[in-house]
N, C-alpha and C positions, 0 to 999 in steps of 0.2 A: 387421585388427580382427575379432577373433569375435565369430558373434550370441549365445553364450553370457554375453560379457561385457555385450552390449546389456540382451539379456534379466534380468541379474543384476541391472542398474538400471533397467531396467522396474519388476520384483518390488519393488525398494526404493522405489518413488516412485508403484504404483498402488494403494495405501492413502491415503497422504496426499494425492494429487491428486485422487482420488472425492470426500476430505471437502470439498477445498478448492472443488472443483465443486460442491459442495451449498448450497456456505455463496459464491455468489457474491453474493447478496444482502448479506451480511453485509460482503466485501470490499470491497463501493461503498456503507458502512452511513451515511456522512454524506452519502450523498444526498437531499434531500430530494424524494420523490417525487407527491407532493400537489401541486407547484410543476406549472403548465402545461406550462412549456419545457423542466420536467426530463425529462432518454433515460430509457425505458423506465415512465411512468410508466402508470396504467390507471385515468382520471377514473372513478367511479361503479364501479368491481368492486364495493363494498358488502362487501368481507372488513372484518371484525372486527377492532381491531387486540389485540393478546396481548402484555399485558403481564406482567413477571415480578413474581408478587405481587399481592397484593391492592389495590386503587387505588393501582397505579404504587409500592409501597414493597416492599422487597427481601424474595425470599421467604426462609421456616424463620429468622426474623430469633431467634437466640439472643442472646448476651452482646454490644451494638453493640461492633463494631472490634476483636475479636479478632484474633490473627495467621490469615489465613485457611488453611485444613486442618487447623490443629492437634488439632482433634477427630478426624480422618479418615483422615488420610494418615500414614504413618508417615516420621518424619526420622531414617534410619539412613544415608543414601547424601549426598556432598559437594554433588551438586547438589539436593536436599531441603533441607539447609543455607542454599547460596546461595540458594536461591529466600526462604525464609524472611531471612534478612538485609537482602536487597532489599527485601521487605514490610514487615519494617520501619521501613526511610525513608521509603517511600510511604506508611506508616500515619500517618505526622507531617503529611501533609495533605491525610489523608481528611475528606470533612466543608466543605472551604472551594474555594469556588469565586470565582475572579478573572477579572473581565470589565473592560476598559478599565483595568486596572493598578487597580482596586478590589476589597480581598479581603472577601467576604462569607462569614463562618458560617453554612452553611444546613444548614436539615433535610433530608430527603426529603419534607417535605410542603408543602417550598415549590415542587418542582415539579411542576408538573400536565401529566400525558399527554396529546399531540394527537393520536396516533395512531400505528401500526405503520409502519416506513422499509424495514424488513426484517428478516429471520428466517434461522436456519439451524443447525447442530450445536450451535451454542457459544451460543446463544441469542438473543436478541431488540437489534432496534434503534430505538428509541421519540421519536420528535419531541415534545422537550417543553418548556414554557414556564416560566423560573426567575422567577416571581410576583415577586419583590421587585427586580428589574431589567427586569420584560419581556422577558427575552432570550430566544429562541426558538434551541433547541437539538438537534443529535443526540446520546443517550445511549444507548452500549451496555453491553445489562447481559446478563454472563454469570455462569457458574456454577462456583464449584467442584468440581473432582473428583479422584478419586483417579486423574488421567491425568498423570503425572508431565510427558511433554512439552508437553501442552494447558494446564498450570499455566505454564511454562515461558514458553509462547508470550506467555499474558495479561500474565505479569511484565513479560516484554521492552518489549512493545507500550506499558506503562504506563509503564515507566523513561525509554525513548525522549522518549515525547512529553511528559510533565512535564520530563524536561530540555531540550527542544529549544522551549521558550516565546520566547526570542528570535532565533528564524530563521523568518523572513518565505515562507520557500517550504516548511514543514511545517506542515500542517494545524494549527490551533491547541486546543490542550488548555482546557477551563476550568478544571475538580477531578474526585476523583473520589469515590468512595463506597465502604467496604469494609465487611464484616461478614465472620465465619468461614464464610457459605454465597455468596456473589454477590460481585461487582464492577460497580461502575455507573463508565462515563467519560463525562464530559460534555464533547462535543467541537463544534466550530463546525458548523454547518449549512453543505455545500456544494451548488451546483445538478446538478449533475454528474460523470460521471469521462467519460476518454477514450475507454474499453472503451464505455461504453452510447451516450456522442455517435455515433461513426463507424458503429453500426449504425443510430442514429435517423438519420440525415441520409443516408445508404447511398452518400454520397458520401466523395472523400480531402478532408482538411483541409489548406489552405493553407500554404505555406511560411512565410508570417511571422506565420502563427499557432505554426506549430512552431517557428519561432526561437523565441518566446518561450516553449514549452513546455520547448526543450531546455536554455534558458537556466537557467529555473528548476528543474528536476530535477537539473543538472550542479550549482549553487551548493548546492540541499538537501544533496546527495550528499557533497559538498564539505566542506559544515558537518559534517554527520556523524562525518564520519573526522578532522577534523582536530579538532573539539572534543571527539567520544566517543568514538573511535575505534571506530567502529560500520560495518558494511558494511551493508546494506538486502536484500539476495539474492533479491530478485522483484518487480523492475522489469519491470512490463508495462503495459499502458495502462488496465486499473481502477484503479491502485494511483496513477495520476495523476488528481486531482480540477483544479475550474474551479469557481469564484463565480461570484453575477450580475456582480460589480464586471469582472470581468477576470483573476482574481488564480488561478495555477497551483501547485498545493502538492501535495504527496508526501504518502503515508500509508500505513496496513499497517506495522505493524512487526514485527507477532509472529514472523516467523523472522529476523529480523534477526540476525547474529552479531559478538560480541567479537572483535577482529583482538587478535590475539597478535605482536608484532616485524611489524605490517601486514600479517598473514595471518589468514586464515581456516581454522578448523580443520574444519569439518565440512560435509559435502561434497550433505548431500539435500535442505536445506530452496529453496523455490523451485518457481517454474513451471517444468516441463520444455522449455514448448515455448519457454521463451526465456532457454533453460539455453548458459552459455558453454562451446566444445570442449573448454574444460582443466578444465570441470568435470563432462562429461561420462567422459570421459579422462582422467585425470588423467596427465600426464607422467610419468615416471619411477617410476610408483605412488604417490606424490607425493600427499596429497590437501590439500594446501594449496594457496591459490589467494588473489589481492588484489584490491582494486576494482575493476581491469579487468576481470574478470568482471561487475560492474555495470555500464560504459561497453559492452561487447556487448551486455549486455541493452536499453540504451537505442538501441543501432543498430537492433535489432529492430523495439523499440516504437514508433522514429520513423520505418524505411521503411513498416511496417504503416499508421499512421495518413495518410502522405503519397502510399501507393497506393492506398488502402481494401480492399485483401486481407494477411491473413498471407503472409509471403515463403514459409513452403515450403506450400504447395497441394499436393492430393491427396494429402496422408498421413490414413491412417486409423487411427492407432494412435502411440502416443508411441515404439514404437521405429521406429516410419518417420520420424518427427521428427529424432529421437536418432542414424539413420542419417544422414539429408542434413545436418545441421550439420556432422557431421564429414568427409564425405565428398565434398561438393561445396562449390563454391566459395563464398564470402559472400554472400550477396545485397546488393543493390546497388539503387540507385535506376535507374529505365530512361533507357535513354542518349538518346532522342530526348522527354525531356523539357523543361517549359519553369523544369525546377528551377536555381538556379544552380551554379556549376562551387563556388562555397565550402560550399553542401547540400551534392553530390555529396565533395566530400573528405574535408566534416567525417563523413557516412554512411561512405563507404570506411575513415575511419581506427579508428571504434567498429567497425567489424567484419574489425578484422585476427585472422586465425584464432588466429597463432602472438602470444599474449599478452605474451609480452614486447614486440613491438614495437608493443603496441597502445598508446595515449597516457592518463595517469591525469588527475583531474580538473585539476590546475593547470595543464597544459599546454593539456588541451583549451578551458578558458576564456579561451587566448590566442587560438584559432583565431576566424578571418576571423569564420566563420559565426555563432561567438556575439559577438563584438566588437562587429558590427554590431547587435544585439540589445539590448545595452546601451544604446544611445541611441537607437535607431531607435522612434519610436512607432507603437504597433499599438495600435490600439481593440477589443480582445479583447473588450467583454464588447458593444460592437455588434456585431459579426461574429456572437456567441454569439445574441445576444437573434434577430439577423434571422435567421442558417441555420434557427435550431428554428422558427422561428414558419411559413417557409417550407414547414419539413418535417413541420409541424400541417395544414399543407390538405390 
């Protein structure tokens, strides 16, 4: 393998991974951080929270619900097109927001801001209060532009998760909000994601807390492909949220991609450092690739959380990452653990290098490790409440 070719997908993936860096605020944006026991929160900083618009309503508000860009972006190319097509299914229910299977007509002025969740490129995420249900909510509200991919992204993100209302392990969507300048989604309030827990607590998280992690990210995953034939492509541990209740959901969808005959056609969107070999490589020049590239990403995300270190250490640069994926062996759980031998296999078999022999979601929801998962009760959201409150003294 040449470092030229490494290098080549450096260059392609150190633009988008800077933004994504910037905007990690934004990627754990239904956190609510005002919560005591939420990771990473900072009681009394006294920041301002920045909202888009003036008291909490969408800025440069022209003609309400227009098809958004049409003023701005030119639609001469197919995916200009598709993107507009799309918005207009989601325009049909812009404006209504459903909570407990109740669909309410609301304005913008039925919700009132409680403050800033997070911030980042693509704009602001705003804890706020839907006055006519009490419901306390995260909305993120970004912005139009004439960024043909970042238009792309928000579509994805929105399509996903209005379609994905009945599956129990995806973050739940309430409604959203469009005008030709903004997008408001109003999304459930969660207490935290995996990425900020494991560094508040600076300890690994439990085995049958990750059973039930892996349980529930395999079944989202699951749902995805087989109801929308949708791949997720950056499966990492922000992108995994936790309620006070207990309850483990999947979110981020904005690189998500269309599986074409169950492939995936395109080859950059995702976090590098928990990028699968054959999508780093692509076999045969090959840049098609299937879920199993998701199923590695989750080997990843699940030795990382169940050691409290990333498995490749000491790299200082994504093609020192990009080199030991491919190069050395899989990482693995440590053998003189007191994990069990069904961990240890179901870890071994998400990170078989050579993709074909690695196992897609219906098989792997036969294995031992999540079997057991399925009826086994874990009191996640005690485990949750006592490690933080531990990790507050």
């Amino acid at each position: 393998m040449s470092s030229s070719y490494l290098g080549s997908k450096i260059s392609d993936l150190q633009e988008r991974l800077k933004k994504e860096n910037e905007m990690i605020n934004v990627d754990t944006s239904l956190i609510d951080q005002s919560n005591p026991f939420a990771a990473g929160s900072r009681p009394g900083s006294g920041r301002r929270p920045q909202i888009l618009g003036n008291v909490g309503t969408p800025t440069r508000t022209r003609k309400p619900y227009d098809i958004p860009g049409s003023n701005f972006v030119p639609h001469s190319t197919v995916d200009h097109v598709e993107i507009d097509n799309k918005m207009k299914e989601i325009m049909e229910m812009s404006g209504v927001i459903c909570i407990n299977g109740q669909k309410y007509k609301t304005n913008i002025e039925d919700l009132e801001p409680l403050g800033e969740l997070g911030s980042g490129t693509c704009g602001h995420v705003v804890k706020m209060l839907h006055k006519p249900t009490q419901c306390v909510m995260a909305v993120k509200q970004m912005r139009w532009s004439g960024d043909l991919e970042e238009n792309k992204r928000i579509t994805m993100d929105l399509d996903v998760v209005l379609k994905s209302h009945d599956c129990n392990y995806i973050v739940n969507c309430y409604g959203v909000f469009i005008n030709d300048a903004d997008v408001w989604i109003c999304m459930e309030l969660m207490a935290t994601c995996f990425d900020k827990l494991l560094k508040r607590l600076s300890s690994p998280i439990p085995e049958d807390i990750l059973g039930k992690v892996a349980l529930a990210t395999v079944k989202a995953l699951h749902y995805l492909k087989e109801r929308h034939d949708v791949i997720h492509r950056d499966i990492k541990p922000s992108n995994i949220l936790l309620d006070s209740h207990g309850n483990v959901k999947l979110c981020d969808f904005g690189v998500s991609g269309r599986l074409v005959n169950s492939k995936a056609k395109s080859g950059n969107p995702g976090c590098a450092a928990y990028m699968s070999p054959e999508r780093i490589q692509p076999p045969n020049g090959s840049p098609d690739y299937d879920i199993r590239a998701d199923v590695w990403s989750l080997g990843i995300t699940l030795v990382e959380l169940a050691t409290g270190q990333f498995p490749y250490t000491d790299c200082n640069s994504d093609f020192a990452v990009l080199s030991r994926v491919l190069q050395d062996d899989p990482p693995s759980l440590p053998i003189d653990s007191n994990f069990t031998p069904e961990f240890h296999y179901f870890i071994n078999s998400c990170l078989t290098k050579d993709y074909h022999q690695r196992p897609k979601y219906k098989r792997l929801l036969q294995y031992p490790f999540l079997t057991r998962y399925e009826t086994k009760y874990v009191d996640v959201a005690s485990w949750y409440a006592e490690a933080t409150a531990l990790s507050a003294r």
